[in-house]
C-alpha positions in Angstrom: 269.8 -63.5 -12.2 266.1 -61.9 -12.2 265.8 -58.2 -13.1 263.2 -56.0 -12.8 261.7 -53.5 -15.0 259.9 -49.9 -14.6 257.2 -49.3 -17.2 255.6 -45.7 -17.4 251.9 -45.0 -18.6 252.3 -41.0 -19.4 248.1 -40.0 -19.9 246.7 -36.2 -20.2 245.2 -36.8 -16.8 247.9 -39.0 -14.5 251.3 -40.9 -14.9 250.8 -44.3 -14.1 254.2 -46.4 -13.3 254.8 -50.0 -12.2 258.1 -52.1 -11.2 257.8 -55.7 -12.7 259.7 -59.0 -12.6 261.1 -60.9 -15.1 257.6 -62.5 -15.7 255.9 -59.2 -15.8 254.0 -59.1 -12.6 253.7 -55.9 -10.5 255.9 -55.5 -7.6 254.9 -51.9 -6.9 253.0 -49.0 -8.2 252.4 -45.1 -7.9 250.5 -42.6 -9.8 250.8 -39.0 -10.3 248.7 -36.7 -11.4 249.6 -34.9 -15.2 250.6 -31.4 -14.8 248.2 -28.9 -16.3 250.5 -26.1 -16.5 254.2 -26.0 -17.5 255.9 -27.9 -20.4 257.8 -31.4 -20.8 260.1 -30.6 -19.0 257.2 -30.6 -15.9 255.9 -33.3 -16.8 259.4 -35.5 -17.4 260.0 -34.5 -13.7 257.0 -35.1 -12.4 257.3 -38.9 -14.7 260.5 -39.4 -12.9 259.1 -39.2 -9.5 256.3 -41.5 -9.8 259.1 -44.1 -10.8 260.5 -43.3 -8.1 257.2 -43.6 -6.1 256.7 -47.3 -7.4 260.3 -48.4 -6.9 260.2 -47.3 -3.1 257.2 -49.6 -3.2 259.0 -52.4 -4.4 262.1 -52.0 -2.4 264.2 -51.0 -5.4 266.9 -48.6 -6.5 265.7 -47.1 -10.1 269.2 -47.3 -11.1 269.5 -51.0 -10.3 266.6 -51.5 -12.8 267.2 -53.2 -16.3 265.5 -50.3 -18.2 262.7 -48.3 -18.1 259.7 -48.3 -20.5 258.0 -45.3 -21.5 254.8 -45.1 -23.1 253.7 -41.1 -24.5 251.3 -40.0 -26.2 252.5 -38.3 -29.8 254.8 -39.2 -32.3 257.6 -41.2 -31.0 261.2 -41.2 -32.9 264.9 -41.5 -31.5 264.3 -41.0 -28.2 262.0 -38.0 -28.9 258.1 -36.8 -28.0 256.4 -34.4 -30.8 253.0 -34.1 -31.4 251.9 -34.9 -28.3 248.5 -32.4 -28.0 246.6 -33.4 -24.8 249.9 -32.4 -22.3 250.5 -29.0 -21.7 252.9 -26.5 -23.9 254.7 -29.8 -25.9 256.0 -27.6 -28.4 257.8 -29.6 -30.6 260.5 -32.2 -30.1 261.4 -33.1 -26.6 264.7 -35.6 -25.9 262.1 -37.7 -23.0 264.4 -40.8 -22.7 267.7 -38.8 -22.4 266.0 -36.8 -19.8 264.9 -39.6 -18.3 268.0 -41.4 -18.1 269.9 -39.0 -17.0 267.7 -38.7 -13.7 267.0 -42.3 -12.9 270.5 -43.7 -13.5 269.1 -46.6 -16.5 268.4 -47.0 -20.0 265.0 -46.0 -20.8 263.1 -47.1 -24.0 260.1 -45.1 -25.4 257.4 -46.1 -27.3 253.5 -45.1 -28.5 250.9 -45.0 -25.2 248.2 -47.0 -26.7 250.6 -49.5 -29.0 252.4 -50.5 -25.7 249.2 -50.9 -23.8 247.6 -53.1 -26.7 251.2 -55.3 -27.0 250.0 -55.8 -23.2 246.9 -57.3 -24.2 247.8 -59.2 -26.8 251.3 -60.7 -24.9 249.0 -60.6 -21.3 245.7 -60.2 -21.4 242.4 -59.9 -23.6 244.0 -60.1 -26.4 246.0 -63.4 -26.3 243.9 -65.3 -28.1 244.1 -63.5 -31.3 246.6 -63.2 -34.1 245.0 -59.5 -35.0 244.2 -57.3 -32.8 242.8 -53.4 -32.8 243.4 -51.8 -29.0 240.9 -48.5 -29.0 242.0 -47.0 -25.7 239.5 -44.3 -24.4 239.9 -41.8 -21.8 241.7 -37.7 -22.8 241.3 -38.3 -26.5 240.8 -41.9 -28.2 244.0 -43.4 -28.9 244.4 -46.9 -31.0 247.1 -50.0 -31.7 247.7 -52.7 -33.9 248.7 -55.9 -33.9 248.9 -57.8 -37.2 250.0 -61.1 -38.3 251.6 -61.2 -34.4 253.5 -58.2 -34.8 253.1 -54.6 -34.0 251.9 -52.7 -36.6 253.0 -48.4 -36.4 253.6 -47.5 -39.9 255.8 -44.7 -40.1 255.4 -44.3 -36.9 251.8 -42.1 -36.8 250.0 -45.5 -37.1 247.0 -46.5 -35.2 245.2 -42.8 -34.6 241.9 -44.1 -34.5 240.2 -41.3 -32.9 241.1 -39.3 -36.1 239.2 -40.7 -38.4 236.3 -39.2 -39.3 232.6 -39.9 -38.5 230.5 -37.1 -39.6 232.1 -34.9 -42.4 232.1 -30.9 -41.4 231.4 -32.1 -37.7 232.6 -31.2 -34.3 235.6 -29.5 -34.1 238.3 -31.9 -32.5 241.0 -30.6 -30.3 243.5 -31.1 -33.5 241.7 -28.4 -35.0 240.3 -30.3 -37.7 236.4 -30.7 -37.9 234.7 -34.7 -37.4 236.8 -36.6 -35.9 235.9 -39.4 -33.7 237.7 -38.0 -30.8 235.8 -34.8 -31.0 232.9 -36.9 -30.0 234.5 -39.5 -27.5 237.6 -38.0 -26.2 237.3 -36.8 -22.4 238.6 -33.6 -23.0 236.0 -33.1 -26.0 233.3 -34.4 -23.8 234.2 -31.9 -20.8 234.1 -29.1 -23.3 230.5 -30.4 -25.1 229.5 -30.6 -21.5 230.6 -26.9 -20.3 229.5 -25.1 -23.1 225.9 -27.2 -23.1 225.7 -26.2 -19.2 227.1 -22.7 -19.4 225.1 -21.4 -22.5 222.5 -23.7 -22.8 221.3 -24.0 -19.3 221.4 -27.6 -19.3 221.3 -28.7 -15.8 223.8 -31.6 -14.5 225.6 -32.8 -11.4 228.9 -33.3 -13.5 230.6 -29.9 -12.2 229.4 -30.2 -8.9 230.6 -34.1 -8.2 234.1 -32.8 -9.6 234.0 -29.9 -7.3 233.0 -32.6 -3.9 235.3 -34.8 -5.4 237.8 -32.1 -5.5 238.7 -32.8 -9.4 240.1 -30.7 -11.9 238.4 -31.6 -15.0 235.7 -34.5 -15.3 237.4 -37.8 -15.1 236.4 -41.3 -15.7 235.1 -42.0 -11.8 233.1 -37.9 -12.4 231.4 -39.4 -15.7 230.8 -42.7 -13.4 229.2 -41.3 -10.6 227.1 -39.1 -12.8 225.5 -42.2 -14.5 225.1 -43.7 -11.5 222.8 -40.8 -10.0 221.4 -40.4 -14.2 222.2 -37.5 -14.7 220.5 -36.5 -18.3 223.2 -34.6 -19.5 225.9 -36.7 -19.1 224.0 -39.7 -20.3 223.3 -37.9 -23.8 226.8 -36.8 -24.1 228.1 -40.3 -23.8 225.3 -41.5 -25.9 226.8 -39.7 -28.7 230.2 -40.9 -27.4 229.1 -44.6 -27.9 227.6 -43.5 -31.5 231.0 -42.2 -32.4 233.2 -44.8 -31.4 230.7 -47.7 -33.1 231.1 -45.5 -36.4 234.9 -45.1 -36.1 235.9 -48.6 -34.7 233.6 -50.4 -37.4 235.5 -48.4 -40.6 238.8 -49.6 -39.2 237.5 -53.0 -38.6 236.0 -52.5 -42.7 239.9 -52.2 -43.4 242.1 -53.9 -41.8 239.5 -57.0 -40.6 240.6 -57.7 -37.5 239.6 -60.3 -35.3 239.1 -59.0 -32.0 239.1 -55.3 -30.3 239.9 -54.4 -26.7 238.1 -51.7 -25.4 240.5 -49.9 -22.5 241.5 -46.4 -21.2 240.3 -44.3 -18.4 236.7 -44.4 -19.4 237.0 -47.8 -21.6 238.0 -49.6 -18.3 235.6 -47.5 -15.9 232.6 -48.2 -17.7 233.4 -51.9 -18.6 231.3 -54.7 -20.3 228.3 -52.6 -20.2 229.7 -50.3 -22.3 232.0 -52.8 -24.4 228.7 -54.4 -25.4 226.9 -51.2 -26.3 229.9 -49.9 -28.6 229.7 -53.7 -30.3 225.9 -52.5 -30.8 227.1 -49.1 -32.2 229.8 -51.1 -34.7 227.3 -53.8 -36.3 225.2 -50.9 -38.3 228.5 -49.8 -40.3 230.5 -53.3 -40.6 230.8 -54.3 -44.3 231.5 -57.7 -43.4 228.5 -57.8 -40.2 227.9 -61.3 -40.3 231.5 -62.0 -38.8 232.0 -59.0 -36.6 235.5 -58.9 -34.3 235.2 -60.3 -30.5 235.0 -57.0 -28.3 236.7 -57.2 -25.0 236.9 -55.1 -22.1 240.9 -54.7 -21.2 241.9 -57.3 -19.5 245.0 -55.6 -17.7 243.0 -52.8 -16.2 244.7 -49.4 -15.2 248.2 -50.8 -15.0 248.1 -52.4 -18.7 249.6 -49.3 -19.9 252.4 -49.1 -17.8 253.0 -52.8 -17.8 253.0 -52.6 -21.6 255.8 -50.0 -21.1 258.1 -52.4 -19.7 257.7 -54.9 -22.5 259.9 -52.6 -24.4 262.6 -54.1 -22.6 261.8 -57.5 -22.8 263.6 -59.2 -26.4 260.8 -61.9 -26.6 258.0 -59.0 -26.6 256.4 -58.0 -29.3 256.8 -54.4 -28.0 260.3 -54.5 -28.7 
């Protein structure tokens, strides 16, 4: 008999979740906004109605589901969230998956955010045709997977935190509170701060805060970045110049160690801004490759906004990767 599957994409700005069949196509989907304010306990609750929210959509009771899939941000162990720094008040270890079952009736299976999204790509989508494979997934913060020799690769289970490696010793303070990293240069949240403080105290003039107030926004998102290209906005072009700089620098030492074949390039922004994009942090990469006369392919994610979520549910598939 088919089953279907729930798959949760938990992101510092919304919580993405998807019912899938057997084969791992969408039957229905819902997003929530993250809460800014609260703890996990918030943000399990508000997790638990968007699942709710995409099995209305496919005509499904969540207990009548084979399992959930959870992907969070942080460090993931036993059924337990720590570490996770871009959701609000996550002081330390949260039981997510016995909350979670508890409320919708089903086992639920957690795992990394961006290590389920790049076993998506590599089992579904831009990343199929490689045997290793580096996901950087950039939106909030700059979040990374591995797949190597076919298999998942997470270490001790902190493996794959590509936007902590560092690209200019002494640098920007990153919102881990240590000084350089590649996020504090690429990550959303950095961005929005970089922007504020340039606009505030600098006088820099930009649209940025005024598209997020007419698109009544909290914080800049991917589409507020977007928009703000599209009307070229100076400020927000330099800030994700020096964005694209960070992540050529960053993506090109991992590629220097682990000689990968291909990267996909996803996340709120990664997806948002696309091949154009994609092709300009390739640029960024060639500069600081060891090996630049075979650099990796770089893709665009193939799987789009729902690759995260989908990814999720592969925790529940035995032939996936994922689990």
């Amino acid at each position: 008999m088919a089953r279907s599957f729930g798959g949760i994409d938990l992101g510092g700005t919304k919580i993405q979740a998807v019912i899938v069949d057997d084969d791992h196509k969408p039957l229905g989907s819902a997003r929530r906004p993250t809460p800014t304010e609260g703890g996990p306990a918030d943000v399990a609750s508000e997790m638990e109605h968007a699942l709710r929210d995409a099995a209305k959509a496919a005509d499904i009771e969540p207990s009548k589901l084979g399992g959930v899939g959870v992907g969070s941000p942080g460090v993931i162990a036993e059924g337990n969230v720590t570490s996770a720094r871009n959701l609000p008040g996550w002081e330390g270890s949260f039981p997510l998956a016995k909350k979670l079952e508890a409320a919708l009736g089903c086992p639920v299976a957690l795992g990394n955010d961006v290590q389920v999204a790049t076993d998506a790509e590599f089992s579904l989508g831009a990343g199929r045709l490689y045997d290793s494979l580096l996901g950087v997934f950039w939106g909030t913060g700059v979040g990374g997977g591995l797949i190597l020799d076919r298999r998942p690769w997470t270490g001790r289970g902190g493996a794959g935190e590509i936007g902590h490696v560092v690209v200019e010793m002494d640098g920007a303070r990153c919102t881990c509170g240590r000084r350089g990293c590649m996020e504090a240069y690429a990550g959303r949240g950095a961005m929005e701060i970089y922007a504020r403080k340039l606009h505030k105290d600098k006088g820099r003039k930009t649209d940025l805060f005024k598209l997020m107030k007419e698109h009544e926004r909290t914080r800049l998102t991917s589409g507020i970045w977007a928009r703000a290209l599209e009307k070229h906005d100076k400020l927000a072009t330099e800030i994700l110049d020096r964005a694209v700089k960070a992540l050529g620098a960053g993506i090109a030492s991992v590629v220097n160690v682990l000689d990968v074949e291909g990267v996909v390039i996803g996340g709120g922004l990664g997806v948002r801004l696309g091949h154009p994009f994609a092709k300009r942090i390739a640029e960024e990469m060639q500069p600081h490759l060891f090996d630049d006369a075979h650099p990796p392919h770089v893709h665009v994610a193939a799987l789009g906004d729902l690759g995260g979520a989908i990814g999720a549910s592969l925790l529940l598939d035995p032939d996936s990767p994922a689990s």
